[in-house]
Residue, then its C-alpha position, 0 to 999 in steps of 0.5 A: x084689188x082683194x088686198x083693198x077690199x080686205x077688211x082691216x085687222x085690229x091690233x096692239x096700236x088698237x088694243x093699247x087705245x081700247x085699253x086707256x080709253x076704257x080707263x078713263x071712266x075709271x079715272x072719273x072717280x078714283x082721281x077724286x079719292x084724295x080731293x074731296x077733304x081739301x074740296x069740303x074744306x074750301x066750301x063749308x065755309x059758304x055752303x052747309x051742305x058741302x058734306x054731303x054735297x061734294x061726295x055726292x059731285x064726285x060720283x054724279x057721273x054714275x047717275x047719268x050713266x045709270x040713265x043712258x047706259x039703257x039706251x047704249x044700242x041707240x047711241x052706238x047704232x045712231x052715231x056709229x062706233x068710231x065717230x062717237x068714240x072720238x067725240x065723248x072722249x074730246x068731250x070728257x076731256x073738256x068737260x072733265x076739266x071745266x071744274x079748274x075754272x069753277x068756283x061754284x059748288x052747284x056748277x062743279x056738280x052740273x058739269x059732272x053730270x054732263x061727264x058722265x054723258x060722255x062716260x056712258x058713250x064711252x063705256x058702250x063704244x069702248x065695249x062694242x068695239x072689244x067685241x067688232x075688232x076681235x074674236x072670243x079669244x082676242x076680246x079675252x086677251x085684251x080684256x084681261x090686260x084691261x083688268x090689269x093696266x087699270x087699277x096699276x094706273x088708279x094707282x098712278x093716278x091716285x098719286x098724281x091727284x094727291x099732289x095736284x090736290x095740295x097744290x090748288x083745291x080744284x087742281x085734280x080736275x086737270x087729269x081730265x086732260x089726259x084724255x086729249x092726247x088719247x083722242x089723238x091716237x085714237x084719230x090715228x088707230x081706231x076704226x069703224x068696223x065694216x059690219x055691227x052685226x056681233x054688237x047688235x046680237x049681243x045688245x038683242x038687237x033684231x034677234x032670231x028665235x027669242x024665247x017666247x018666255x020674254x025678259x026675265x024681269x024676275x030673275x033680273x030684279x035678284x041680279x039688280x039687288x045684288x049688283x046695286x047692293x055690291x055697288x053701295x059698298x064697292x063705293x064708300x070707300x073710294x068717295x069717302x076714305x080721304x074723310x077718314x084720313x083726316x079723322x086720323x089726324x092726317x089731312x094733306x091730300x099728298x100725303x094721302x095719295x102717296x100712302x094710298x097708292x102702295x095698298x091700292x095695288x091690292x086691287x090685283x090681287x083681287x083680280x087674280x083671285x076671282x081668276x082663280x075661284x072661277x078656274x076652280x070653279x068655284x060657285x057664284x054664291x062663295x065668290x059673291x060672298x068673299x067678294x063682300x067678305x073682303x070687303x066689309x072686313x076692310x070698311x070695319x076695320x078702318x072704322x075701328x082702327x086709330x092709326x094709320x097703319x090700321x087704315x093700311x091694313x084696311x085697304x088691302x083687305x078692301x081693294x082686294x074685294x074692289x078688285x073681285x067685285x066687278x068681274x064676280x058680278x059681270x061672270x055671275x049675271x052673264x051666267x044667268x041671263x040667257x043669250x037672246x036677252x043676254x044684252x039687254x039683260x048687261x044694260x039693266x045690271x050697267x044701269x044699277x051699278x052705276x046708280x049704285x055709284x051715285x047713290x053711295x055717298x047719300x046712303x052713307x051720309x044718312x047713315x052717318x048722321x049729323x053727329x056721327x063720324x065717318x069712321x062710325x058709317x064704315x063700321x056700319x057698312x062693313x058690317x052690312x057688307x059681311x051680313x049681306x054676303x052671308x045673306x046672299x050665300x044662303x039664299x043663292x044656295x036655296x036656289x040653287x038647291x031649288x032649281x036642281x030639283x026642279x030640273 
């Protein structure tokens, strides 16, 4: 009897599954990387506006994250983990692949955003259920394999999308399928957890002793900055580096996502190097800093470059500071936000990344103008990168300064 009353443990089947399906927002937005070239190509010919609207179909989900992600407490509390796991990733996997059978521009840019609905359950359940299954130094050890399985599989992915791509414009779309089989083994291994206790904490749900201060909307409004700042950047390259290539004189989308796949693996390295700035304890300031350093200095150097052994060179640098990124601004806003709204706090900063994810491609296209090349609107984004980092660092630094006196 006590061993049928003891609540069940998770394990490698669970963490294997957390693992992909966590990857699978991620594949919403780098599998597209070879595509939007070939896509812009089959519809400017009916649509004047495919320039700017396909990069813009390419990162709708961020919107719909940007949106719901506020009420993420809502959804997992309402339809609880395991069920609403099940039912936003057999969605994504559906939806995500409606596209294959579409021939309308607007229609493709509508299912998008339905995807994103079923991207933002699945970030949330994904991440409460990191957080029920196991404790600090389990949640450590699966989010670190996390942070390394997903960019080796962008880059697989990435692959897979510039072949599919050469074969049939929309044939990216039927990546989406890989979340079917995933479906299944979470039929299998995933389980609702026995209490959400830890989750409703951490989102500042039906919290003890909340500091009479209230939400530091003050300080959360530096840490939005900064987040959807870092998010327009982080996202220029991925949307629209595929537009760039063919600036360079090299169009086929295979043959963009074999030469990418190799320096994409960067990523890691950027992973591994905010492992090692915050081992060394290194400040927020000059993480924030490098991370935008690396990234503005790759963006301008694809701007620059005339070739595509430049363009190489620019990746590297630039998925390096991809790689920093997300993990620099998670660690640096959950430094600064106080445990009693600390959740509430990571709902705002999830909302403004992914807002920024929408809105990159905009950004870039009024940037870029209607003469401009896209190569002219990296040079222009990498230099803001390098000029917001420096910005960031003195202004952190004033603060810090400030705050130390104060104290």
């Amino acid at each position: 009897m006590s061993n049928a009353s003891a609540p069940r443990q998770a394990g490698i089947p669970q963490g294997l599954t957390v693992i992909l399906t966590g990857f699978l927002p991620i594949l919403a937005i780098v599998s597209m990387f070879p595509a939007v070239g070939a896509m812009i190509g089959y519809f400017a010919p009916t649509d004047p506006s495919a320039a700017t609207k396909v990069p813009s179909m390419v990162t709708a989900p961020g919107l719909a994250i940007a949106v719901i992600a506020l009420f993420a407490g809502v959804l997992v509390d309402k339809f609880g983990r395991r069920k609403l796991l099940l039912v936003s990733t057999l969605s994504y996997g559906i939806i995500g692949a409606v596209p294959f059978f579409l021939e309308d521009l607007d229609q493709i840019y509508a299912s998008r955003l339905l995807l994103g609905v079923s991207e933002a359950a699945i970030l949330t359940t994904v991440n409460t259920l990191i957080a029920d299954y196991w404790d600090e130094a389990g949640r450590r050890r699966w989010l670190t394999a996390q942070g390394m399985v997903g960019p080796a599989l962008s880059s697989v992915m990435i692959f897979f999308a510039g072949t599919l791509t050469a074969w049939k414009w929309n044939g990216i779309f039927l990546l989406y399928l890989i979340a079917i089989p995933i479906f299944f083994a979470m039929l299998k291994y995933m389980f609702e957890p026995e209490s959400d206790a830890t989750v409703r904490r951490n989102l500042g749900m039906d919290e003890q002793g909340v500091a009479a201060s209230g939400f530091p909307w003050l300080l959360m409004l530096g840490i939005g900055a900064m987040t959807l700042f870092t998010s327009l950047v982080y996202y220029v390259f991925i949307v629209n580096g595929s537009i760039v290539w063919q600036e360079l004189g090299i169009a086929d989308p295979e043959s963009i996502g074999q030469i990418t796949a190799l320096p994409s693996l960067f990523i890691l390295a950027g992973a591994a190097l905010f492992f090692i700035l915050g081992k060394k304890k290194v400040a927020a300031r000059w993480q924030i800093a490098t991370t935008l350093g690396f990234l503005g200095t790759g963006l301008a150097l694809m701007g620059l470059t005339s070739n595509w052994q430049g363009m190489v060179a620019g990746m590297v640098l630039q998925q390096t500071g991809a790689g920093m990124a997300i993990p620099v601004l998670i660690a640096w806003a959950q430094s600064k936000l106080p445990y009693e709204h600390r959740g509430r706090g990571m709902g705002v900063w999830t909302a403004t990344f992914f807002f920024g994810q929408f809105a990159s491609p905009l950004v870039l296209s009024a940037v870029r103008g209607e003469d401009g090349t896209m190569q002219s609107a990296f040079l222009f984004a990498g230099i803001a990168a390098v000029v917001g980092g420096i910005v960031a660092m003195v202004v952190m630094g004033m603060t810090a300064k400030k705050d130390a006196v104060a104290a």
